[in-house]
C-alpha positions in Angstrom: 63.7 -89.0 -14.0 60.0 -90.2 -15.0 59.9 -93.1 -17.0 56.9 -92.4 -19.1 57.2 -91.3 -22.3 55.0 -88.4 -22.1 56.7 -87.2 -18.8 59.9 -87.2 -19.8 58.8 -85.2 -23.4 57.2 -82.4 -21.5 60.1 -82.6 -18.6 62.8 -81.8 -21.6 60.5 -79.3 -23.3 60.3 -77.6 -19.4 63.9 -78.0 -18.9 64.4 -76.4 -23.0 61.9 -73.1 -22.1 64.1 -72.7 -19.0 67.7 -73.2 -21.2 66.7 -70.7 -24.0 65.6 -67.8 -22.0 68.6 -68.0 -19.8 70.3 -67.7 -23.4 68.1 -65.0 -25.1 68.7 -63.2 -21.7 72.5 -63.5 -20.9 74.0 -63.0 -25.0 74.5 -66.8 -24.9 75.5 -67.9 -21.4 74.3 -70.0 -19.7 74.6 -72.3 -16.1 73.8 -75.5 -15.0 74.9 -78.6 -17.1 75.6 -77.2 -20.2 77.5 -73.6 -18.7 80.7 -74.8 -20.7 79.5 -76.4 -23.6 79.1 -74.2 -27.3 75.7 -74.4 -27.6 73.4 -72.3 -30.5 69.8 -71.7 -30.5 68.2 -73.6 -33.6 65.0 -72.7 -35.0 63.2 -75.3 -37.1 59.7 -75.4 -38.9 58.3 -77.8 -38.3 57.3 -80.8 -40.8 53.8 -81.1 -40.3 52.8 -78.4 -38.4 54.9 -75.5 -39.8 55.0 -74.2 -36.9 58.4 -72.4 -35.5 60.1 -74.7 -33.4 63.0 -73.5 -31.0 66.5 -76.0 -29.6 69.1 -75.5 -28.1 72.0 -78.1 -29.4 75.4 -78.2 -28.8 77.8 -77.2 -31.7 81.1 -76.9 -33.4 82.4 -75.1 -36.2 84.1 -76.6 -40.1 85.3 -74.6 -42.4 82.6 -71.8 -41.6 79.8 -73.9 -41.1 78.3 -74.4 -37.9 77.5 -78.4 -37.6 75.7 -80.0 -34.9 74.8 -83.2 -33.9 71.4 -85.3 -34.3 71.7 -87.6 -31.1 69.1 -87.2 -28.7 71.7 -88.8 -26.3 71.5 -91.8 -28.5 67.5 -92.6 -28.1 66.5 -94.8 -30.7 64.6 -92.3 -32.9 66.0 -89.0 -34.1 65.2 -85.6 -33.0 62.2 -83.7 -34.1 64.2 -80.7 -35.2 66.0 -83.0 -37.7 62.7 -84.5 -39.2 61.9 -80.7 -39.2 65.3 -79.9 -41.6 64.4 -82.3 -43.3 61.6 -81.3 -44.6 62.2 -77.5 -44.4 66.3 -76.9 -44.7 66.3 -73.0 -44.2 66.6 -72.3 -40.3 67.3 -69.3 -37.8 70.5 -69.7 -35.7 71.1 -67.6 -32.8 74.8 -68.3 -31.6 75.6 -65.5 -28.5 73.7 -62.4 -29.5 74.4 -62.8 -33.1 71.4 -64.4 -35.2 71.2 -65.3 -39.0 69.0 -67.4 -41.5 71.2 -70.9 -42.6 70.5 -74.0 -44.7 70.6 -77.1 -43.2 72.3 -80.1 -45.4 72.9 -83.6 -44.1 76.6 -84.7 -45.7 77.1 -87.7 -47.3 78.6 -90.6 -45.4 82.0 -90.1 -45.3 81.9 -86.7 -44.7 79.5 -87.4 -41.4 81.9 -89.9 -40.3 84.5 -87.2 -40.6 82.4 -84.7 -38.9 81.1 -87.5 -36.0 84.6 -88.2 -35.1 85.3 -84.2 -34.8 82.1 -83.8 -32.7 83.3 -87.2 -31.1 86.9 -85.8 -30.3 85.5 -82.5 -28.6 82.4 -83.7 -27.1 83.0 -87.5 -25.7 79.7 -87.9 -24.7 79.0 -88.4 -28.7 81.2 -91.6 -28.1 78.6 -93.1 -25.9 75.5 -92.1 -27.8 76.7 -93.8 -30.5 76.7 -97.2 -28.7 73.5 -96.9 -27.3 72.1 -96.7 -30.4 71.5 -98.7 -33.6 71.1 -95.5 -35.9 73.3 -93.7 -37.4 73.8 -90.3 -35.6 73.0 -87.9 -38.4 75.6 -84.8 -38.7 73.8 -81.6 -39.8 76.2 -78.7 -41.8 74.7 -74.9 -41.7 75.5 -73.1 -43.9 74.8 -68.9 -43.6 72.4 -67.6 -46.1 73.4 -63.8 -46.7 73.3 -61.7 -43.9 
Protein backbone atom coordinates (compact mmCIF):
# COMPACT_ATOMS: atom_id res chain seq x y z
CA UNK A 1 0.00 0.00 0.00
CA UNK A 2 1.94 3.39 -0.98
CA UNK A 3 2.04 5.75 1.65
CA UNK A 4 1.90 8.99 -0.25
CA UNK A 5 -0.95 10.76 -0.44
CA UNK A 6 -1.02 11.14 -4.08
CA UNK A 7 -0.29 7.33 -4.65
CA UNK A 8 -2.71 6.07 -2.75
CA UNK A 9 -5.61 8.77 -4.44
CA UNK A 10 -4.75 7.61 -7.89
CA UNK A 11 -4.31 3.69 -6.58
CA UNK A 12 -8.26 3.99 -5.31
CA UNK A 13 -9.32 5.91 -8.34
CA UNK A 14 -7.47 2.80 -10.47
CA UNK A 15 -8.88 0.30 -8.26
CA UNK A 16 -12.69 2.38 -8.64
CA UNK A 17 -12.36 2.45 -12.87
CA UNK A 18 -11.64 -1.38 -12.40
CA UNK A 19 -14.82 -1.90 -9.73
CA UNK A 20 -17.44 0.09 -11.86
CA UNK A 21 -16.95 -1.53 -15.12
CA UNK A 22 -16.95 -4.93 -13.72
CA UNK A 23 -20.53 -3.56 -12.46
CA UNK A 24 -21.77 -1.68 -15.60
CA UNK A 25 -20.73 -5.07 -17.30
CA UNK A 26 -22.13 -7.91 -15.06
CA UNK A 27 -25.92 -6.08 -14.04
CA UNK A 28 -24.24 -5.34 -10.62
CA UNK A 29 -21.93 -8.19 -9.74
CA UNK A 30 -19.02 -8.04 -8.98
CA UNK A 31 -15.68 -10.17 -7.47
CA UNK A 32 -12.87 -9.52 -5.45
CA UNK A 33 -13.33 -7.77 -1.95
CA UNK A 34 -16.50 -6.44 -2.24
CA UNK A 35 -18.31 -9.77 -4.33
CA UNK A 36 -20.85 -10.01 -1.27
CA UNK A 37 -21.32 -6.73 -0.19
CA UNK A 38 -24.75 -4.42 -1.70
CA UNK A 39 -22.99 -1.98 -3.33
CA UNK A 40 -24.68 0.97 -5.87
CA UNK A 41 -23.01 3.05 -8.38
CA UNK A 42 -23.35 6.85 -7.14
CA UNK A 43 -22.98 9.65 -9.44
CA UNK A 44 -22.13 12.94 -7.99
CA UNK A 45 -21.43 16.53 -9.53
CA UNK A 46 -19.01 17.65 -8.41
CA UNK A 47 -18.72 20.98 -6.11
CA UNK A 48 -16.27 22.92 -7.85
CA UNK A 49 -15.79 21.45 -10.94
CA UNK A 50 -19.33 20.28 -11.96
CA UNK A 51 -18.06 17.71 -13.38
CA UNK A 52 -19.84 14.03 -13.27
CA UNK A 53 -18.18 12.13 -10.75
CA UNK A 54 -18.76 8.19 -10.50
CA UNK A 55 -18.54 5.73 -6.74
CA UNK A 56 -19.18 2.82 -5.95
CA UNK A 57 -20.30 2.72 -2.04
CA UNK A 58 -21.68 0.17 -0.20
CA UNK A 59 -25.49 0.40 0.82
CA UNK A 60 -28.55 -0.50 2.60
CA UNK A 61 -32.11 0.20 2.23
CA UNK A 62 -34.94 2.32 5.10
CA UNK A 63 -38.16 2.67 4.40
CA UNK A 64 -37.45 2.95 0.52
CA UNK A 65 -34.57 4.97 0.59
CA UNK A 66 -31.38 3.71 -0.31
CA UNK A 67 -28.72 5.19 2.49
CA UNK A 68 -25.13 4.85 2.39
CA UNK A 69 -22.36 5.66 4.38
CA UNK A 70 -19.77 8.72 4.27
CA UNK A 71 -16.61 6.81 5.90
CA UNK A 72 -13.77 6.69 3.74
CA UNK A 73 -12.78 3.70 6.09
CA UNK A 74 -12.69 6.27 8.74
CA UNK A 75 -9.88 8.77 7.21
CA UNK A 76 -9.96 11.92 8.84
CA UNK A 77 -11.67 13.94 6.09
CA UNK A 78 -14.90 13.01 4.31
CA UNK A 79 -15.35 11.80 0.92
CA UNK A 80 -15.45 13.89 -2.11
CA UNK A 81 -18.73 12.60 -3.29
CA UNK A 82 -20.31 13.84 -0.04
CA UNK A 83 -18.75 17.45 -0.38
CA UNK A 84 -20.15 16.85 -3.88
CA UNK A 85 -24.05 16.19 -2.38
CA UNK A 86 -23.50 18.71 -0.62
CA UNK A 87 -23.38 21.16 -2.73
CA UNK A 88 -25.41 19.51 -5.57
CA UNK A 89 -28.17 17.00 -3.80
CA UNK A 90 -29.77 15.53 -7.03
CA UNK A 91 -27.62 12.27 -8.05
CA UNK A 92 -27.84 9.22 -10.51
CA UNK A 93 -27.90 5.77 -8.76
CA UNK A 94 -27.32 2.70 -10.60
CA UNK A 95 -28.19 -0.28 -8.25
CA UNK A 96 -27.91 -3.82 -10.60
CA UNK A 97 -29.10 -2.81 -13.93
CA UNK A 98 -31.76 -0.56 -12.73
CA UNK A 99 -30.67 3.31 -12.72
CA UNK A 100 -32.72 6.50 -11.48
CA UNK A 101 -32.22 10.26 -10.64
CA UNK A 102 -32.41 10.67 -6.29
CA UNK A 103 -31.91 13.48 -3.90
CA UNK A 104 -29.43 13.19 -1.49
CA UNK A 105 -30.36 14.55 2.24
CA UNK A 106 -28.12 14.27 5.23
CA UNK A 107 -30.65 13.43 8.48
CA UNK A 108 -30.46 15.15 11.42
CA UNK A 109 -28.62 13.68 14.34
CA UNK A 110 -30.59 11.26 15.79
CA UNK A 111 -31.82 9.95 12.83
CA UNK A 112 -27.95 9.23 11.56
CA UNK A 113 -27.33 7.68 14.78
CA UNK A 114 -30.32 5.45 14.02
CA UNK A 115 -29.24 4.88 10.55
CA UNK A 116 -25.16 4.43 11.73
CA UNK A 117 -26.12 1.79 14.02
CA UNK A 118 -28.24 -0.06 11.11
CA UNK A 119 -25.25 0.33 8.65
CA UNK A 120 -23.18 -0.57 11.86
CA UNK A 121 -25.30 -3.80 12.59
CA UNK A 122 -25.01 -5.18 8.84
CA UNK A 123 -21.69 -3.94 7.91
CA UNK A 124 -19.26 -4.23 11.15
CA UNK A 125 -16.59 -2.73 9.48
CA UNK A 126 -18.59 0.72 10.19
CA UNK A 127 -17.80 -0.16 13.91
CA UNK A 128 -14.18 0.37 13.36
CA UNK A 129 -14.27 3.39 11.10
CA UNK A 130 -15.88 5.05 13.58
CA UNK A 131 -13.04 4.72 16.11
CA UNK A 132 -10.47 5.62 13.87
CA UNK A 133 -11.92 8.64 13.41
CA UNK A 134 -12.79 11.96 15.24
CA UNK A 135 -15.62 12.94 12.69
CA UNK A 136 -18.77 12.06 12.69
CA UNK A 137 -19.50 9.51 9.90
CA UNK A 138 -22.14 11.42 7.94
CA UNK A 139 -25.36 9.05 6.86
CA UNK A 140 -26.66 10.00 3.43
CA UNK A 141 -30.72 9.17 2.71
CA UNK A 142 -31.72 8.88 -1.32
CA UNK A 143 -34.47 9.50 -1.99
CA UNK A 144 -36.07 8.53 -5.79
CA UNK A 145 -37.03 11.50 -7.86
CA UNK A 146 -39.91 10.18 -10.31
CA UNK A 147 -39.01 7.61 -12.55
Amino acid sequence: MPEDPEDLMADLASFNEKLIAEFRANGGKVTGMFANSPLVLLTTTGAKSGKQRTTPVVYFEDGGNVVIVASLAGAPKNPAWFLNIRANPEVTIERGIEKFRARATVPARAERDRLYARASELMPAFVEYQQKTTRVIPVVALERLGN
